[in-house]
C-alpha positions in Angstrom: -37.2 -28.2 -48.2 -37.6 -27.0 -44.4 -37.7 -23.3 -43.8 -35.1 -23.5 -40.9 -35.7 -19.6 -40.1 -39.3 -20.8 -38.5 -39.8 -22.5 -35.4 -42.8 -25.1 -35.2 -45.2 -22.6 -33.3 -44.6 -19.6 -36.3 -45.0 -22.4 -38.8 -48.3 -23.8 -37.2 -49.0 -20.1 -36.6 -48.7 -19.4 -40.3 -50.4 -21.9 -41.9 -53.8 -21.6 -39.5 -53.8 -18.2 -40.4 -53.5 -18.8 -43.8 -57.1 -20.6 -43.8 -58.8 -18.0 -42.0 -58.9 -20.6 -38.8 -59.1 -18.8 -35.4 -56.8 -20.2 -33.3 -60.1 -21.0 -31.0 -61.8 -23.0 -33.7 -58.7 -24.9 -34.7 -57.6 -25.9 -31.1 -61.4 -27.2 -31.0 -60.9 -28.9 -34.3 -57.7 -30.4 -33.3 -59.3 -32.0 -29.9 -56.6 -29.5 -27.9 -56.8 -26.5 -25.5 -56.9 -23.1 -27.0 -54.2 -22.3 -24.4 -51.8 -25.4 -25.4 -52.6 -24.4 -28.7 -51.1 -20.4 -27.7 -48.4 -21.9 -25.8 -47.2 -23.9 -28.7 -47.7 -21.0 -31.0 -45.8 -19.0 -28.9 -43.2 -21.4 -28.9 -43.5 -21.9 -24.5 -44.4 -25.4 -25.4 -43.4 -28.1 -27.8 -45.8 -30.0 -30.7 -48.0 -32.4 -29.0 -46.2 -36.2 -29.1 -48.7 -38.0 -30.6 -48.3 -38.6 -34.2 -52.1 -39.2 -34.8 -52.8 -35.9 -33.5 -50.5 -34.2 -35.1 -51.5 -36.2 -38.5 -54.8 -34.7 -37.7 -53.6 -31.0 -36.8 -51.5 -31.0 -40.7 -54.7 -32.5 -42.2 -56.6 -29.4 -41.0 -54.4 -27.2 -42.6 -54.4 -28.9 -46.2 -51.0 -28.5 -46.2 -49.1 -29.1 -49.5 -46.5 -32.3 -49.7 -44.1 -29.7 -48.8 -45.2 -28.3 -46.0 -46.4 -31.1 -44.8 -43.5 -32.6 -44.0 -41.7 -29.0 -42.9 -44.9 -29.2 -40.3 -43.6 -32.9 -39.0 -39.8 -31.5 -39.0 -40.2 -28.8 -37.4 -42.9 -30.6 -34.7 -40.0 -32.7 -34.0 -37.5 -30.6 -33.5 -39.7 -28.2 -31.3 -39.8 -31.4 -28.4 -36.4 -31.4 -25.9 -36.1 -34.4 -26.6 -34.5 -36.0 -30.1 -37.5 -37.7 -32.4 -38.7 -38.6 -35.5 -40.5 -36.7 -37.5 -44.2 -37.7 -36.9 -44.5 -39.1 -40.7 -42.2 -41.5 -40.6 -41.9 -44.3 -37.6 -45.0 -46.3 -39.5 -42.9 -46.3 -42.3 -39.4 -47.3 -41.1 -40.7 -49.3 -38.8 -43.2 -51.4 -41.1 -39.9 -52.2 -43.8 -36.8 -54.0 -42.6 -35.2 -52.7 -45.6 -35.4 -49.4 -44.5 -34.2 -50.0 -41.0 -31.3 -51.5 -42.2 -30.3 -49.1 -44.9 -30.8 -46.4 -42.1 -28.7 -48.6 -39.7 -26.3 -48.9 -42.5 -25.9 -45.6 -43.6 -25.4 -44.7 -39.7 -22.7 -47.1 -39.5 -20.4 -45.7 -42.1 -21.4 -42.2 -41.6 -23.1 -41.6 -45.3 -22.6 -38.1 -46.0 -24.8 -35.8 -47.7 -23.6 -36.5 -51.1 -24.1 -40.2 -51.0 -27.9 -39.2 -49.5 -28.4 -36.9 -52.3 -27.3 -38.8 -54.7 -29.7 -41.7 -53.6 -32.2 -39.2 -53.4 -31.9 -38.1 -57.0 -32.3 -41.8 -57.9 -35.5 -42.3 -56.1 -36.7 -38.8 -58.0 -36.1 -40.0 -61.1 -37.6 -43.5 -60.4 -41.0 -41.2 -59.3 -40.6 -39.8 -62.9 -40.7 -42.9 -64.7 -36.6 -42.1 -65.9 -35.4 -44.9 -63.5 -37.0 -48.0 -64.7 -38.5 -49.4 -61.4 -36.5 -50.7 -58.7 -33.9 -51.8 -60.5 -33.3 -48.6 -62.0 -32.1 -47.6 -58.4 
């Protein structure tokens, strides 16, 4: 799950460090300004827009599944303005299924419970106990 206690910038900050990148050498890897690249670790500025960069920045990192998808949470989060996490759009927007269990779940406010439960389901599918997609 998302470490809430880190912002986007200490996260990013983190993980470059981590692999011995310099934040030089990774805003030159990532096709951005070292000084962006402060700014946003510093937290003065927000994760760049672009989910193809930002697919490229996590890719850099080798991030695990896990903090993978902390590193798209928390890039969302960091903007002023509400958005998706950078992972996702291709995804919800390429299945109408999911738009409209999305929609749907909006619409009678699902609460965490009913999420968590579905959740479960599609963990146990992922480890062969659910028998497929009828299983769900």
């Amino acid at each position: 799950m998302q470490d809430k206690e880190k912002t986007f910038g200490e996260f990013l900050r983190e993980k470059r460090r981590d692999k011995g990148i310099t934040l030089r050498k990774y805003a030159e890897l990532s096709g951005l300004s070292p000084v962006y690249m402060s700014y946003m670790e510093t937290n003065q500025r927000a994760a760049p827009r672009d989910n193809k960069v930002l697919a490229h920045m996590a890719a850099l990192l080798v991030l695990s599944k896990p903090d993978e998808q902390t590193f798209f949470d928390l890039a969302a989060e960091s903007a002023s303005a509400p958005r998706v996490s950078g992972d996702l759009p291709d995804y919800i927007m390429g299945n109408d299924v999911v738009r409209i269990a999305l929609r749907t779940a909006k619409d009678v406010d699902a609460t965490d419970q009913e999420w968590l439960e579905f959740i479960e389901k599609l963990r146990k599918r992922e480890q062969g106990q659910g028998g497929g997609r009828d299983g769900l």
